[in-house]
N, C-alpha and C positions, 0 to 999 in steps of 0.2 A: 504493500500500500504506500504510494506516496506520502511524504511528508503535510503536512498542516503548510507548512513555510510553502511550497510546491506549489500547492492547492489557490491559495492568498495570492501569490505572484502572479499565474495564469491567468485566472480572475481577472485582475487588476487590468493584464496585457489586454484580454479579450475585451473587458468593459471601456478601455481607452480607445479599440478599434472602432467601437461601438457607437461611441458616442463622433467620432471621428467621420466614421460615415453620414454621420446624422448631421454635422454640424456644418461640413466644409461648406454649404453653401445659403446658411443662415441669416448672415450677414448683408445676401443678396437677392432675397426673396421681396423682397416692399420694390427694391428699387426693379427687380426683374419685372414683377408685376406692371407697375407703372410703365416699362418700357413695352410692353405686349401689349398694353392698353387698358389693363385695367383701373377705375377711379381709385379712390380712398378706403369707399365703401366694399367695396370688393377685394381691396387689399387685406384688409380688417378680416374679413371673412375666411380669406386665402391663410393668412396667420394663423386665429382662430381652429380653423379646421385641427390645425395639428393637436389642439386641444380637445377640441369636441369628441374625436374617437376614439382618442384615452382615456375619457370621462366615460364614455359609453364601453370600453373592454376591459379597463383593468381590473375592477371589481368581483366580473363572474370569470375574468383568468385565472385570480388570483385564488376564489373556492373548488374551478377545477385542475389548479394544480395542489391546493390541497388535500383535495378529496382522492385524487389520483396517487399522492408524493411524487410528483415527477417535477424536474425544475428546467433540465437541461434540453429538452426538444420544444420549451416554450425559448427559450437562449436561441435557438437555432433557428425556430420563424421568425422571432425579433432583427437576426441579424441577415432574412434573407428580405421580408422587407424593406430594411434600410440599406440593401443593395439596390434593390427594383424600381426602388422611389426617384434616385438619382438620375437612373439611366434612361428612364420614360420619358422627364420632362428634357432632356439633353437632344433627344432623337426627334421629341413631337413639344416645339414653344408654343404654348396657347394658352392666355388667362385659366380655362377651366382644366385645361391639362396641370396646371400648377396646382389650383386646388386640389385635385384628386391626388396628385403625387403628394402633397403637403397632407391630405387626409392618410395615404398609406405609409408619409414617415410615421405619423401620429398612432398608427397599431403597429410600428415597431417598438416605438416607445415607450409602447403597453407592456411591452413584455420589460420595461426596466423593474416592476413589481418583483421578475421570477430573479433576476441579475442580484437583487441587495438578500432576497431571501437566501440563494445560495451563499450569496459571500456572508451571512450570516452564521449560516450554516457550518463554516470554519472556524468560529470563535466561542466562548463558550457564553450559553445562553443569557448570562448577566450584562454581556457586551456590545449588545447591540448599538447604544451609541459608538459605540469604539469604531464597529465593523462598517457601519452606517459613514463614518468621516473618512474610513478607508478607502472604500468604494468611489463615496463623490471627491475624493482628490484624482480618483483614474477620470472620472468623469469629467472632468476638469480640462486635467491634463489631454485626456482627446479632444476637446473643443480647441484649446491652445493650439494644438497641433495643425488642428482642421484650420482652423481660423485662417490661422498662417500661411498654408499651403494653398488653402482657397485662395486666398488671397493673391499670391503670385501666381496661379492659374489663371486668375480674371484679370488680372494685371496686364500680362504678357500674352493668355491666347484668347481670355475675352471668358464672360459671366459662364456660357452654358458649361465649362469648363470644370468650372469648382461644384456644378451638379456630377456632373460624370465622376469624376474622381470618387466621390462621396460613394457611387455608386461600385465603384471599383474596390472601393475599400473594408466596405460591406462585404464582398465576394470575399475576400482576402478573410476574413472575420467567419466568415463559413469554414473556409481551414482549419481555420486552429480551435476552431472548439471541440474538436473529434480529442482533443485532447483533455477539454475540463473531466472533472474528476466529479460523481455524484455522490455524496452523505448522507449516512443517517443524522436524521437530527438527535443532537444531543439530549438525554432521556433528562424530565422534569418529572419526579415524582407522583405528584396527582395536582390536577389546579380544578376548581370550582366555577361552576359557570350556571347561574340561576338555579342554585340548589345540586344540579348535576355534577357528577362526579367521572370525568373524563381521564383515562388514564394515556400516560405521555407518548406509552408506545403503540398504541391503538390508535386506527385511521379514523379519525374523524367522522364525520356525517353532517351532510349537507343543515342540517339543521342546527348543529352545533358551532360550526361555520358562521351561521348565519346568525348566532346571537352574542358570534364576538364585536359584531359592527356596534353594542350596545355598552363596548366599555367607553366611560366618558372621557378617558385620558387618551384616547383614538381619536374621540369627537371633537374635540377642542383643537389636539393637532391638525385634524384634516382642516376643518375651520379658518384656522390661522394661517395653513396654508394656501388657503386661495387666494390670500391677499399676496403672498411673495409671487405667485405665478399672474396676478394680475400687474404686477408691478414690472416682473420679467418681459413677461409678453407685450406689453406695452412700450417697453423703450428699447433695450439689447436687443430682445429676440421680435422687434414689431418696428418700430417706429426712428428708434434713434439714426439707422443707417438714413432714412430719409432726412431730417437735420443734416447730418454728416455730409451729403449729395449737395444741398445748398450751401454748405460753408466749403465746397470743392472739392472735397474727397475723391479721390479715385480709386479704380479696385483694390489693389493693396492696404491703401488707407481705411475701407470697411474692415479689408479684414482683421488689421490691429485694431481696429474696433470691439469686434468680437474678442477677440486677446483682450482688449480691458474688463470686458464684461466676464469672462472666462476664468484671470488671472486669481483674483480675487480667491475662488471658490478654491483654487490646490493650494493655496496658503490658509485661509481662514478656516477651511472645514475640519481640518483633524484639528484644531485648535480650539474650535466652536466645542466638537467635542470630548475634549478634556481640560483644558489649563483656561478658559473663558467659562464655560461650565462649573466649573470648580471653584476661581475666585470669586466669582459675578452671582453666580445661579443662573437652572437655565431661565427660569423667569425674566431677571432683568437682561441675560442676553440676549434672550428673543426679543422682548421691546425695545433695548438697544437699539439692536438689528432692524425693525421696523422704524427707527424714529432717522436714522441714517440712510435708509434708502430713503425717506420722505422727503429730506433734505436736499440730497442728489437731485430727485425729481425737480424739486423747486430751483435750481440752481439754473436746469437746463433751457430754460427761457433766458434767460442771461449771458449765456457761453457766444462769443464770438468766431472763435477757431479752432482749429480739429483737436490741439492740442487739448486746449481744455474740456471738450468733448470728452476724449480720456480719460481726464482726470475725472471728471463729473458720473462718467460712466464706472468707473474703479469704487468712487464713492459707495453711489446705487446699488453694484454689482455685492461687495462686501457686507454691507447691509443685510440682501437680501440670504447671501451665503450662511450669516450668523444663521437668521431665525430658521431659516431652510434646514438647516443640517439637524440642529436639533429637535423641531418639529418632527424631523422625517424617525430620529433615533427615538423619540418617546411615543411615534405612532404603534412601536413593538416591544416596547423597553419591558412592559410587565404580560405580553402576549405569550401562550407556549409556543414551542417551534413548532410544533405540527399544525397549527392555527394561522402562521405568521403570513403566509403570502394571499391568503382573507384578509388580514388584515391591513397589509403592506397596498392589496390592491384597493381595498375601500379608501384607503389612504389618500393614492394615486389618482384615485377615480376622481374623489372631490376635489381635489385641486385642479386637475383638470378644467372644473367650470372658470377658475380663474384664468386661466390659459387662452380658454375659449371668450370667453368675457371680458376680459381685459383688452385685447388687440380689437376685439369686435365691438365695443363700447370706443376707445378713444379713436379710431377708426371714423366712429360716425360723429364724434364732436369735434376731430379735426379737420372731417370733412364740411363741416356747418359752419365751426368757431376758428379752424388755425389749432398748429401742430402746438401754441404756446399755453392756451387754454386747456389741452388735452392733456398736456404737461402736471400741470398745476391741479387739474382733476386727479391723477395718479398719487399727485404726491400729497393730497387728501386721502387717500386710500390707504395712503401708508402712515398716515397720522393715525386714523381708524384702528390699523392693527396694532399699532403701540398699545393705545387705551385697549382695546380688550383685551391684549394678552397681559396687563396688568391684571386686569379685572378675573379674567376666565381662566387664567393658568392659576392665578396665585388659589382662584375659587376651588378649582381640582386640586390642590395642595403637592403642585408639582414646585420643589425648589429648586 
């Protein structure tokens, strides 16, 4: 049997390809749309989608890998997906062509539910924050990458460029998972769930599954996380490349874009969770983290040059990393593992609406009001989740 250390590495490698394919051409999705003809409104939409159909899959993935224990052939449609996606809209440019490929990254995506369950899987069951910072620093790290490379693809041979790749890299990510390694989950005694009494090595049942979506320290997380993913999808991964485009940017220049939005998360997440976690709590990190990307937000009506663009987007991006990271580790922190990708996917599921929500809301107010007012609407959102994750964390007596 391979080592543990083995198992963690591998992971790590495949979740960075992963996200890599997903990413390289993020940065140039508002402004590609725009160039095909589509409005604001439709832009917003095109975003959005990537949200909407991981709102709609990761929930019942996440009970039928469950119910199944199977983790690594949902690993495998996820990273064949985020092949297909790239390659489609490279071959055939058309506004609705982009949607539909922006809807099929979006049920790649899905499958990041089964990706944090395995790498969980690797640590032992108290760890989940730990495994959770491990993972979104690969996460990370493959956007950095993509960002990058996109970036000098659209630079030098032009946008459809950094789709294909994406789509290239995907395939390549098919490879190597013939190699991930599948676990039992580490056994937990007995855990209690409405009077029932569930034993750790025993498969589940759909019913039982379904009445972990009713722990409150799940609900609060997922909750809280809509607002990081409406903040996300709103500026890095929606809007800000458009700013960037009127202040000059050129391909390259989106793609260090993306790299700020990116950087953030492989430094700040294992950090969020342990040594910020630890001195702070995750309480005030999490509001922390919401009150700093609000700030960001608000900044971006102000920014004159790409430069500070960067820096305003590194702000926003860190921000969102704090609350992100440890919302996502306490959405399983007291979950058993045989429960956990239920839970991981009801997790994913809600936030999703912010995904969807966020690009599709400022979308239509910066199609009405100007991208400055759309701005300034976000970074109310992110004032929003401060106050409640005061309020709703400290009420669940998560410290």
């Amino acid at each position: 049997m391979r080592s543990g250390t083995y198992n963690r590495v591998l992971l790590f490698v495949v979740t960075a390809i992963f996200w890599f394919a997903l990413y390289t051409y993020v940065p140039y999705v508002s402004p590609y749309g725009e160039y095909l003809g589509a409005d604001l409104r439709l832009i917003g939409l095109i975003i959005g989608s990537y949200g909407f159909t991981q709102m709609l899959i990761r929930f019942p993935l996440g009970i039928i890998s469950d119910w199944l224990g199977k983790r690594k052939i949902f690993v495998i449609s996820g990273l064949f997906f985020a092949a297909i996606s790239g390659v489609i809209i490279f071959f055939f440019p058309h506004p609705m062509i982009l949607l539909a490929t922006r809807s099929g990254g979006g049920v790649a995506a899905a499958s990041w539910v089964v990706f944090a369950i395995l790498g969980a899987s690797y640590y032992k069951p108290d760890e989940a924050v730990k495994s959770v910072g491990f993972l979104n620093s690969a996460n990370s790290l493959g956007r950095i990458l993509a960002f990058f490379v996109g970036g000098v693809a659209a630079q030098w041979l032009g946008v459809p460029y950094a789709f294909f790749i994406g789509g290239i890299a995907g395939s390549v990510g098919l490879c190597v998972r013939f190699f991930i390694i599948e676990t039992k989950p580490q056994a937990i005694t007995t855990i209690n769930t409405e009077c029932e009494t569930v034993q750790a090595n025993k498969t589940p049942t759909v019913k039982e599954l379904l009445l972990v979506v009713a722990d409150k320290q799940l609900l609060t997380a997922a909750l809280l996380a809509i607002i990081c993913m409406y903040i996300s999808f709103s500026t890095a991964f929606g809007f800000t490349p458009l700013l960037a485009e009127e202040l000059g940017a050129g391909g390259f220049q989106l793609g260090m874009l993306g790299i700020a939005a990116a950087l953030p998360g492989l430094l700040v997440s294992p950090l969020a969770g342990t040594v910020l976690s630890k001195k702070l709590g995750m309480r005030c990190t999490i509001a922390m983290g919401f009150v700093i990307a609000a700030i960001g937000c608000a900044l971006l009506i102000v920014t004159n040059s790409i430069v500070q663009l960067y820096v305003i987007q590194i702000v926003i991006s860190t921000g969102t990393a704090m609350a992100y990271t440890l919302l996502m580790g306490l959405s399983i922190k007291d979950i058993p593992s045989q429960s956990r990708a239920t839970a991981m996917g009801f997790f994913q599921a809600v936030y999703g609406l912010g995904m969807f929500v966020g690009p599709f809301v400022t979308g239509m107010v910066a199609h009405s009001a100007g991208l400055s007012i759309a701005f300034i609407c976000t970074s109310g959102v992110g004032g929003m989740g401060a106050l409640l994750a005061t309020k709703f964390v400290q009420k669940n007596n998560i410290t």
